[in-house]
N, C-alpha and C positions, 0 to 999 in steps of 0.2 A: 607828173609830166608823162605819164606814161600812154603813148600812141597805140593807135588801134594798129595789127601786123599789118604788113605790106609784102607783097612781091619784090624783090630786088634780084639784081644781078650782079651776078660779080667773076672777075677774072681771075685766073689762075694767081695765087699768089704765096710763094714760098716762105717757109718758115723753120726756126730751129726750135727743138721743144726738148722735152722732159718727161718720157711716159713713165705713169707708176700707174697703180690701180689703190681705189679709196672705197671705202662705205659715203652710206647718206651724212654719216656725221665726220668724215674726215677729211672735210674739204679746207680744212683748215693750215694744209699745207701747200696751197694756192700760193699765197705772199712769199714763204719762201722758195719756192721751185720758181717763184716769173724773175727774183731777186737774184737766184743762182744763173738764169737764163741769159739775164741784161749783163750781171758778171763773167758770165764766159765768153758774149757777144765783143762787151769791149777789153776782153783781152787779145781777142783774136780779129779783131780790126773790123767786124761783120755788122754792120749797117740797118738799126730798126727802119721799118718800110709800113707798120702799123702798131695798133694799139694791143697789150697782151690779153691772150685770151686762156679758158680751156676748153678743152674737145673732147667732147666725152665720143667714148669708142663707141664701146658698150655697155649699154644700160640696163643690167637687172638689179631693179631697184633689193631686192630681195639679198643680194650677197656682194658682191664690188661691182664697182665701175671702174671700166679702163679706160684712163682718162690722159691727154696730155697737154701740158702748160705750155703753153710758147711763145714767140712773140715774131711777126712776119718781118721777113726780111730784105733788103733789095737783092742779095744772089749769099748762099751759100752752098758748098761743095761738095764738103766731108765732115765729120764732126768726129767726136772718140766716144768709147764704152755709152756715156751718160747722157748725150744729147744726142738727139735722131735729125737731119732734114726731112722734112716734109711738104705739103703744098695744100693750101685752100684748096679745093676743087673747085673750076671755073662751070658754072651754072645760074638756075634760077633758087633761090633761095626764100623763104618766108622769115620776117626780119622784124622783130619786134625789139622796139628800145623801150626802157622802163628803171624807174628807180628803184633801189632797193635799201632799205632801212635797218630791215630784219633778215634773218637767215631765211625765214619760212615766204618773202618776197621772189626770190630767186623760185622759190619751188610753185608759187601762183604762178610766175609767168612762165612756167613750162606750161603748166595746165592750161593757162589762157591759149597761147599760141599753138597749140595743140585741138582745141575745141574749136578756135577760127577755124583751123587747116581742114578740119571736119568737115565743118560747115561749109566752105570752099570747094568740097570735093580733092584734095593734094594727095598726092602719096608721097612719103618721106622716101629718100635714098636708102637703100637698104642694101649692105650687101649680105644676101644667105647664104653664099658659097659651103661657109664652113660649119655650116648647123647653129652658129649663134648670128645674131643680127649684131654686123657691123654697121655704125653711121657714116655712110660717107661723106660727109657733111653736119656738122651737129657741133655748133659753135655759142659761146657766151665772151663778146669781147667786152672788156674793162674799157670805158668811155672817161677819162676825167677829164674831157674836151668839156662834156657835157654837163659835170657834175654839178650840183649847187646847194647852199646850203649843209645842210648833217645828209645827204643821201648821195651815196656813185650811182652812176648812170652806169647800164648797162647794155647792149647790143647781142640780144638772140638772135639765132639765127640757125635753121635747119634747112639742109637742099632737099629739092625736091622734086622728083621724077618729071623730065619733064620732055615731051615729044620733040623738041628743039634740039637737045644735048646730044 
């Protein structure tokens, strides 16, 4: 089921999450960090408003990635030590949905959506400020809207510079 990217847009939309940092192979603590999320959410009365994703900060592939798990919300405020508020950034985004069966699926559709944006001419959000490249945008939401069969559905998505914002 996996579509060709698209351009989309999207509005600002808050979240509470869980920053840690992972290598390429320890994405494996996905399930429990969105599990701990939804559990702090409904202790503290705070209201999912979307589907969980992670955000990857930054990405060198070569040592960690600073990544965080979350899940969007309709309003939160404050949160303690472990969970951060934060916000979707409202922009244009390139949005690729796509199934995934295997570990090594997730990492094709980077590279797919990536060669499109190429091809496209895009430039992805970047913030350099701090000598690494920050994603200002740089999303993979969890879809089981979408799922079927043995494969979750997936929703990439990286913002991208755009003369409107």
């Amino acid at each position: 089921m996996s579509e060709l990217p698209a351009l989309t847009r999207r509005e600002a939309q808050p979240y509470v999450a869980i920053a840690t940092a992972v290598t390429m192979e320890g994405f494996d603590v996905v399930e429990p960090l969105t599990d701990e999320v939804f559990a702090w959410m409904e202790q503290h009365g705070v209201v999912r408003a979307g589907w969980p994703f992670v955000r990857i900060v930054t990405s060198d592939m070569s040592a960690e990635l600073d990544i965080e798990v979350g899940v969007p919300v309709e309003s939160a405020s404050s949160t303690d030590h472990r969970f951060r508020v934060g916000a979707v950034p409202a922009g244009t985004y390139a949005t690729l949905i796509y199934p995934a069966k295997e570990d090594h699926d997730h990492y094709q559709a980077n590279v797919d959506i990536q060669a499109w944006a190429e091809k496209e001419h895009l430039v992805w959000d970047l913030d350099r400020s701090s000598g690494v490249d920050v994603w200002v945008g740089r999303f993979e939401f969890i879809r089981p809207d979408l799922s079927q069969d043995d494969a979750m559905v997936f929703e990439l998505t990286y913002k991208v510079v755009d003369p409107a914002d």
